[in-house]
Residue frames as qw, qx, qy, qz and C-alpha x, y, z in Angstrom:
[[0.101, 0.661, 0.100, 0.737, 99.02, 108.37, 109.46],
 [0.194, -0.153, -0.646, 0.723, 99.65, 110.22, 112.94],
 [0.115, 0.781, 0.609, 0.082, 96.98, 112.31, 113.84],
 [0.056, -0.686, 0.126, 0.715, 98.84, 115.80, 113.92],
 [0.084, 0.006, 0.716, 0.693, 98.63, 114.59, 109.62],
 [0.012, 0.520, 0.838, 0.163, 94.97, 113.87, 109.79],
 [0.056, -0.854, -0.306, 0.417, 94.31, 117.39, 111.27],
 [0.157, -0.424, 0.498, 0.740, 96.31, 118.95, 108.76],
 [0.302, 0.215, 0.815, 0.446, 94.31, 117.38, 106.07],
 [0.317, 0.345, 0.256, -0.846, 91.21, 119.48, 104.89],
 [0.666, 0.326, 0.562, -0.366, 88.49, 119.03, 102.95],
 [0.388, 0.824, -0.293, -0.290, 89.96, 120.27, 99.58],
 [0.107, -0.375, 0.900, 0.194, 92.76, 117.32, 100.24],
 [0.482, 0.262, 0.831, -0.095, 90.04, 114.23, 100.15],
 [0.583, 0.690, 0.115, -0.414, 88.03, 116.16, 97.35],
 [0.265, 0.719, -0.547, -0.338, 91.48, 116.28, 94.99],
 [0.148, -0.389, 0.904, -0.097, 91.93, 112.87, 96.16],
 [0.615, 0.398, 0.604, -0.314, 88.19, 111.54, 95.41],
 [0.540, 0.721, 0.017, -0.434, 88.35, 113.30, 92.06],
 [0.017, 0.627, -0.774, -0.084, 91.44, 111.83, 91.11],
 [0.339, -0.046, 0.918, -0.198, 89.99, 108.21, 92.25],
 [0.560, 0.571, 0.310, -0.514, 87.08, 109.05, 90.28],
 [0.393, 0.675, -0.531, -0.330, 88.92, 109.64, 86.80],
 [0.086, 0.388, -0.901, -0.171, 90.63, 106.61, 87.40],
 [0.487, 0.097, 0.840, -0.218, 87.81, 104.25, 88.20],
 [0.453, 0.697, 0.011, -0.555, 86.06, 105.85, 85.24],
 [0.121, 0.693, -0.662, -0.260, 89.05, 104.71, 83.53],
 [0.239, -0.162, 0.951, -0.116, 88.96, 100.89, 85.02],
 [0.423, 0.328, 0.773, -0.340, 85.32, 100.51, 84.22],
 [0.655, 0.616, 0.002, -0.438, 85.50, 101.41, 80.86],
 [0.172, 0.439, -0.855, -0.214, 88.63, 99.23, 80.11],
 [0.251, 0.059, 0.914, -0.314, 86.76, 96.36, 82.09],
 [0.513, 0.564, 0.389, -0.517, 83.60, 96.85, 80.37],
 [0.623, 0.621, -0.309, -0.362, 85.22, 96.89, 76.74],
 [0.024, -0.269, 0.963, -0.017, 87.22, 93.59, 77.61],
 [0.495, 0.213, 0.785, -0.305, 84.00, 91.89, 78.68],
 [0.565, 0.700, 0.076, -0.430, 82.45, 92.91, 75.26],
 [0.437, 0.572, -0.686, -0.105, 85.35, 91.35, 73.02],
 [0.923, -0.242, -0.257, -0.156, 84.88, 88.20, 75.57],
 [0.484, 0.337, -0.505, 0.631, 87.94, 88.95, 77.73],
 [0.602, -0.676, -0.260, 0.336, 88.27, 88.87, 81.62],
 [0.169, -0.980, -0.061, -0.090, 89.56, 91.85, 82.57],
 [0.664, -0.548, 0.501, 0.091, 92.22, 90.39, 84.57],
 [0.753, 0.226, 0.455, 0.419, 93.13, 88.34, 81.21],
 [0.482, 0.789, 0.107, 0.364, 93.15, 91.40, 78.99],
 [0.382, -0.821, 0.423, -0.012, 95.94, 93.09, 81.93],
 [0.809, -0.077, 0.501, 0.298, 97.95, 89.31, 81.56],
 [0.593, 0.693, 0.260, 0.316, 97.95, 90.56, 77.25],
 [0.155, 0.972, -0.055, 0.165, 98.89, 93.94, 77.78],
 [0.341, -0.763, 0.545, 0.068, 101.90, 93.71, 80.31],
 [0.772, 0.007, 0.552, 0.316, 103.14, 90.16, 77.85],
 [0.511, 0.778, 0.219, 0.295, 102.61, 92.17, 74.97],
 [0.206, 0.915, -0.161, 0.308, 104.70, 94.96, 76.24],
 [0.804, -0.557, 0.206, 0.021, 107.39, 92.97, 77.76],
 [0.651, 0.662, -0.370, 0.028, 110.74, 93.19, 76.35],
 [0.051, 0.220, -0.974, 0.025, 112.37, 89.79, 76.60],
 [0.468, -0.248, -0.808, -0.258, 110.13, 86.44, 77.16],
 [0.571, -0.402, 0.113, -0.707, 107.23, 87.08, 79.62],
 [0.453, -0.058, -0.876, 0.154, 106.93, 84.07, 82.37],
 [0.466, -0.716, -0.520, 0.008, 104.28, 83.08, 85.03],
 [0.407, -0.622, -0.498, 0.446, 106.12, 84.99, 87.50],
 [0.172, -0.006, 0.156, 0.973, 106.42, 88.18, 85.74],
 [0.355, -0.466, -0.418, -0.694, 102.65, 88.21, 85.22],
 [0.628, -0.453, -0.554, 0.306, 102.35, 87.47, 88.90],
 [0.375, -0.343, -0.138, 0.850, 104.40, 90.47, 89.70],
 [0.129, 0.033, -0.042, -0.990, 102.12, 93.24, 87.38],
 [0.361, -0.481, -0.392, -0.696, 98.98, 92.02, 88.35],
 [0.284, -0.400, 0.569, -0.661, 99.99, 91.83, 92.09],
 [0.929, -0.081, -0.068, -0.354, 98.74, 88.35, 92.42],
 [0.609, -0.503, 0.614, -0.013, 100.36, 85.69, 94.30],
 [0.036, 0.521, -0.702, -0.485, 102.19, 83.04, 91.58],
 [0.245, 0.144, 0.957, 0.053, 100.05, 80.40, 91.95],
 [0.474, 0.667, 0.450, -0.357, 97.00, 82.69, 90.92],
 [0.183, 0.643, -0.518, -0.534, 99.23, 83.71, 87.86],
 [0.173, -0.240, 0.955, -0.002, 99.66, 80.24, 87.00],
 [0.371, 0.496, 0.778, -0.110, 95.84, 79.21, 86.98],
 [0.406, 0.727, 0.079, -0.548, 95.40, 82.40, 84.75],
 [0.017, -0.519, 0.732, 0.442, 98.05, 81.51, 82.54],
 [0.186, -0.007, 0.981, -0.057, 96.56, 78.06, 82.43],
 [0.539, 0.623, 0.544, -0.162, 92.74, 78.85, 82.06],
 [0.245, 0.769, -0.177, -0.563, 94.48, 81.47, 78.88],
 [0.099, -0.395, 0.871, 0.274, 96.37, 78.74, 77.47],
 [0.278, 0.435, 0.841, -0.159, 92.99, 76.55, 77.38],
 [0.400, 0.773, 0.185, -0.455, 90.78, 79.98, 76.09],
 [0.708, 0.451, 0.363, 0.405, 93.61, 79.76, 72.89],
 [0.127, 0.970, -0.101, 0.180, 95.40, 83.28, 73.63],
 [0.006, -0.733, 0.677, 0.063, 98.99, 82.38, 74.79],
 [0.721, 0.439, -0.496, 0.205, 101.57, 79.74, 74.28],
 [0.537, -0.706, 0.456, -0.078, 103.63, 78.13, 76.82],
 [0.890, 0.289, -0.218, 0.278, 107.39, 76.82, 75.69],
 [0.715, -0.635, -0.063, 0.286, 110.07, 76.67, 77.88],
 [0.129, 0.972, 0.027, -0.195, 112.26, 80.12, 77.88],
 [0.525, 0.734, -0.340, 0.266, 115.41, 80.65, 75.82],
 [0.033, -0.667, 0.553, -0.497, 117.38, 82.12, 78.57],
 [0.245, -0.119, 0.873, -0.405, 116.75, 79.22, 81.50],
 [0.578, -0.147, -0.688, -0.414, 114.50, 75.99, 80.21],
 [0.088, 0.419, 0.737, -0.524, 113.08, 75.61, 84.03],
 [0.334, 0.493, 0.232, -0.769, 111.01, 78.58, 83.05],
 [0.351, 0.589, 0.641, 0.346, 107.94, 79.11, 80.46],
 [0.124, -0.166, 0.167, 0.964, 108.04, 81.89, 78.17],
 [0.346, 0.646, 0.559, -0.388, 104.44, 83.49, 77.24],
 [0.137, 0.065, -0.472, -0.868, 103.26, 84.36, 73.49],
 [0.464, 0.411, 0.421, -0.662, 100.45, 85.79, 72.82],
 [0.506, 0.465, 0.698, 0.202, 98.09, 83.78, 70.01],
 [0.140, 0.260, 0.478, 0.827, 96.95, 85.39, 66.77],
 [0.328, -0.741, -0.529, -0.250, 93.57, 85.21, 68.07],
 [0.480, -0.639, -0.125, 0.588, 95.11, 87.32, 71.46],
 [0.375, -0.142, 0.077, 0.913, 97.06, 89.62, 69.42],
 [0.043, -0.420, -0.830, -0.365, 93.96, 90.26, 67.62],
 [0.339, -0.738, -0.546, -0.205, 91.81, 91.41, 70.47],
 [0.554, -0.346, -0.070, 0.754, 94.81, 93.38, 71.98],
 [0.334, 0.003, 0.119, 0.935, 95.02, 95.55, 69.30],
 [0.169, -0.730, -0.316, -0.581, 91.30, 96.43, 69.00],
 [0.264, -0.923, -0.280, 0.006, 90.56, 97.02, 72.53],
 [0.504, -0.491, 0.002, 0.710, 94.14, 99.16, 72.85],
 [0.092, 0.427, 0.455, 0.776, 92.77, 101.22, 69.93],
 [0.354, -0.743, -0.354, -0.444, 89.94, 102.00, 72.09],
 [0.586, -0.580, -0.202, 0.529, 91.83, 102.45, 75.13],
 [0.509, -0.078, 0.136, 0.846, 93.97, 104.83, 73.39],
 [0.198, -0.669, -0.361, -0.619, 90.62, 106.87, 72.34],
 [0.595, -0.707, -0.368, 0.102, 89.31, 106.65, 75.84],
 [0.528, -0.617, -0.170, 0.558, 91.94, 107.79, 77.88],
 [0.141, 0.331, 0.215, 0.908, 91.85, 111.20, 74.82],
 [0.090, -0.517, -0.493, -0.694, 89.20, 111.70, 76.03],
 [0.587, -0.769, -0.197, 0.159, 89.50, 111.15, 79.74],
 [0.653, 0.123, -0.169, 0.728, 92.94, 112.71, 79.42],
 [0.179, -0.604, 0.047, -0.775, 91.28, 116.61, 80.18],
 [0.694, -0.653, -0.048, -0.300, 89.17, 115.41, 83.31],
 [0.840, -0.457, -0.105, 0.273, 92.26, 112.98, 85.13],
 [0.453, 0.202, -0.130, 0.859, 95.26, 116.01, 84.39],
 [0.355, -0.670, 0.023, -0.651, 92.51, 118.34, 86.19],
 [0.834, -0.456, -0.098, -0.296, 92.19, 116.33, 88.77],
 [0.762, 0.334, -0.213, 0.513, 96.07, 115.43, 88.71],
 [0.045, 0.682, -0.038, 0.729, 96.45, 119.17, 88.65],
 [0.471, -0.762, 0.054, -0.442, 94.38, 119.93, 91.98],
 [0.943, -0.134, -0.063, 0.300, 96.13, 116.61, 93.59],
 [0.698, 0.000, -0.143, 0.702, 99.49, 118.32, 93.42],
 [0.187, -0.769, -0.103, -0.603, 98.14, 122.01, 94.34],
 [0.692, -0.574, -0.194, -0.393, 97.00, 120.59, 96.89],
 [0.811, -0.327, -0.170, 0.454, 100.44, 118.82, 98.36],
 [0.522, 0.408, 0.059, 0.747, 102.19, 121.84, 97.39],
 [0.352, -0.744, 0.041, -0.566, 99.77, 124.51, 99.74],
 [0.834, -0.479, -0.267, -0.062, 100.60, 122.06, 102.41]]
């Protein structure tokens, strides 16, 4: 950022921009918090969600790519999941180099409760993070 931006900025920008950050951590630390309760790493119950809603076969480096993690940490997740008894690993339809991911019963299982309760949650954060949205684009818009 130059600094003819930073002087431009005002105090109203960082507020919209805190409040905004707020909602979402709000967000993170109740998803994280209801994974650990069902006995799920965080980081594992992300791996579920983006395999689960993947249309075609999910593979290490797709989960690499949506939890922004380098392949080889994909890989040891995959690996310690495969061990915990929540995915499969059989090499993929479309190109047998690669392994396709399926989530277990026991996985699908604990998907669907805590995405029930996600889907509550974020009703209920859904008023506070569209305020806070809301001011966020005011706010680029006076500028």
């Amino acid at each position: 950022m130059s600094e003819d931006a930073g002087e431009r900025l005002s105090r109203e920008n960082y507020a919209a921009i805190a409040a905004f950050r707020l909602e979402l951590r709000r967000f993170l630390a109740f998803s994280e918090a209801a994974a650990a309760k069902v006995g799920l790493p965080a980081q594992q119950h992300q791996a579920l969600l983006a395999i689960a809603g993947h249309d075609g076969p999910p593979t290490v480096g797709f989960v690499a790519e949506q939890l922004l993690v380098t392949p080889q940490t994909a890989a040891e997740l995959v690996s310690r999941m495969v061990e915990a008894g929540l995915l499969t690993k059989a090499a993929s339809p479309q190109d047998r180099r690669r392994l396709a991911l399926t989530p277990t019963p026991k996985a699908e299982a604990l998907l669907a409760r805590l995405t029930a309760a996600h889907l509550e949650e974020l009703r209920t954060l859904e008023p506070a993070l569209t305020k806070a949205l809301g001011r966020m684009q005011r706010r680029m818009i006076e500028e």
